[in-house]
N, C-alpha and C positions, 0 to 999 in steps of 0.2 A: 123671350116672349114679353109683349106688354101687359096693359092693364084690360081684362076681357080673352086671356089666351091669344092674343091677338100679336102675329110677328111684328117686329120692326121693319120698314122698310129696309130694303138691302143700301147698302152706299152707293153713294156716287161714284162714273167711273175715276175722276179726279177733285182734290181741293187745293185751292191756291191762297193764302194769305201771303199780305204783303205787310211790312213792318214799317215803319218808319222811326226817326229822330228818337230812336230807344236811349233809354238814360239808367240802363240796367234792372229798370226796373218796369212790368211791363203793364201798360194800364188795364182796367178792369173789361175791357170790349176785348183788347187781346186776350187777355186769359180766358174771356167765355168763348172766344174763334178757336182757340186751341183744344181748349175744355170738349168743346163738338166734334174738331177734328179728330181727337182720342177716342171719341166715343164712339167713330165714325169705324175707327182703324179697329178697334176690340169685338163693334157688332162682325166687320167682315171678316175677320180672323177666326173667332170664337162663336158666333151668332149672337152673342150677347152684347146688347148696347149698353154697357156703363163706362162711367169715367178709369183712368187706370193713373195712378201717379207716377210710377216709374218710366213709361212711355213719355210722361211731360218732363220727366226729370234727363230721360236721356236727348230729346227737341233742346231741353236750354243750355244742357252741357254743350252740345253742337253747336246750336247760335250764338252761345256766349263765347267761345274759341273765335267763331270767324268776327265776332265786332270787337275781342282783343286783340285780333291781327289784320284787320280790316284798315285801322291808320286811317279811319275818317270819320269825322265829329259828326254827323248825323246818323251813323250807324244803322244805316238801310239794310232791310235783307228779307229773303223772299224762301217763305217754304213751300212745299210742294209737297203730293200725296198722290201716288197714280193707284189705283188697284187694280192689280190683276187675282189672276186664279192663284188661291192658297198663297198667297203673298203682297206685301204692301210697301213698293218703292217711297221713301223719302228723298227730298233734296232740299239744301239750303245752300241759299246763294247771295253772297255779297259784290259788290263791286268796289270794293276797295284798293288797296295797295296789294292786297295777298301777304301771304305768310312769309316767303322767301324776302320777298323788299321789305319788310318792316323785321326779318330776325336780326336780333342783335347775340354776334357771338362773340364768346370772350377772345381774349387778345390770343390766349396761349392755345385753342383750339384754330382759329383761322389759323395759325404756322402750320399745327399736325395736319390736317384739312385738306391745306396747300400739297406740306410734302408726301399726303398720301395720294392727291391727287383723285380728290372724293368728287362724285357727281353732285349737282343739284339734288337730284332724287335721295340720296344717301343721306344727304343734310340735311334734308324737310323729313325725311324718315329719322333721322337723330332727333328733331323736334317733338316726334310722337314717344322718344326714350327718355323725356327730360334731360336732354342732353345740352340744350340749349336756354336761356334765358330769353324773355319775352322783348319784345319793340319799349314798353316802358320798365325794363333794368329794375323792377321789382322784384327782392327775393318771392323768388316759389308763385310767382304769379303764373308759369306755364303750366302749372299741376290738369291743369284742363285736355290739353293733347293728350299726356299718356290714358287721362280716363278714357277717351275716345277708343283709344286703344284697346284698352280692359275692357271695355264692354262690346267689341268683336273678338277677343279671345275667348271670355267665358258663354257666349252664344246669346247675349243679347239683341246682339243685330247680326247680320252678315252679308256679303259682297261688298263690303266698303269702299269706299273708291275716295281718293280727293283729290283735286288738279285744282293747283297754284300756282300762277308762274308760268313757269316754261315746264314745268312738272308735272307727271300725274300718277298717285301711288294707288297699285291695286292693293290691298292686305290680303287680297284670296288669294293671287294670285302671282306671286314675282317676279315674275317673268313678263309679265303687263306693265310693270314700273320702267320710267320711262323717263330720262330727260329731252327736250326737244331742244333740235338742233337750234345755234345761234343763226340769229338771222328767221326763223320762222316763228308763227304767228306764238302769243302767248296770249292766255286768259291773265285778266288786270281785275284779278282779285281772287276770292278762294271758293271753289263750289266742292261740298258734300253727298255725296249719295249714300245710301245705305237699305238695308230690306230688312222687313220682318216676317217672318212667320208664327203660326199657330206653336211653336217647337220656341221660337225668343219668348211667346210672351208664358209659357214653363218656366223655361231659364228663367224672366222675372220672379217667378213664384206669384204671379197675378194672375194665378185662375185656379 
């Protein structure tokens, strides 16, 4: 309720922001476009239009992974917000290298890899285990995947999906994981989905 008992309007059926030449840090117009779109996401989830930090905290953990593994100096990327009933689709999307072209793994795991004979899909899922070192061979600079991770196990988000590559990993679902044949088409960079519900933003402890 607003000022006068008076509802907020309901949201829009979608929001699209578009990012550009980010340098990690995001200027003040973007942070009030995101700032709305939280506020956006929390009236239609909860009925309550306020800002929520954790929901901004889980958008930059996301966007921050795809322009670590994105491998392009302008660092574009595009979020997305669809609402439907009792649920609020996210996406972000880069057009970058993708995560599989720009992973760098170590010398001793390419052999085990080899002679296990690991899919694509297995290896971009080893990325979300810390299992892998990031495109700039920074210690512990991949710590960012597994949180993506942790926060669809403990029910932050859920139906995660990511396609990289010639890949695309369900976390709901395993059976959906999937490397695409050689020779058929591939996304040339990395896209996100994920959902919320009135039941994640609990799990935050934001309401």
């Amino acid at each position: 309720m607003g000022k006068n008992n008076r509802k907020f309007p309901k949201s829009a059926v979608s929001d699209l922001i578009f990012f550009e030449k980010g340098i990690g840090v995001l200027t003040a117009k973007e942070n009030k476009k995101i700032s709305e779109l939280i506020k956006n996401v929390m009236n239609h989830l909860t009925g309550v239009h306020k800002y929520c930090l954790p929901i901004k905290t889980i958008i930059l953990e996301i966007c921050g992974n795809s322009i670590e593994w994105s491998g392009t100096q302008n660092r574009q990327w595009l979020l997305g917000v669809q609402y439907d009933s009792e649920k609020v689709t996210f996406t972000v999307t880069d057009v970058g290298k993708g995560i599989l072209s720009t992973l760098h793994r170590k010398f001793g795991l390419i052999l085990k890899d080899a002679f296990m004979g690991k899919s694509d899909s297995a290896i971009l899922a080893g990325a979300f285990d810390q299992k892998y070192g990031s495109s700039t061979q920074e210690e512990n600079r991949n710590k960012g995947l597994p949180a993506v991770k942790t926060r669809f196990q403990d029910g932050s988000i859920k139906s995660l999906k990511v396609l990289s590559n010639n890949v695309i990993l369900d976390f709901e679902n395993n059976e959906r994981t999937k490397t695409f044949q050689k020779g058929s088409p591939r996304f040339k960079g990395t896209f996100y989905q994920w959902e919320m519900t009135k039941d994640c933003i609990h799990n935050l402890n934001a309401v």
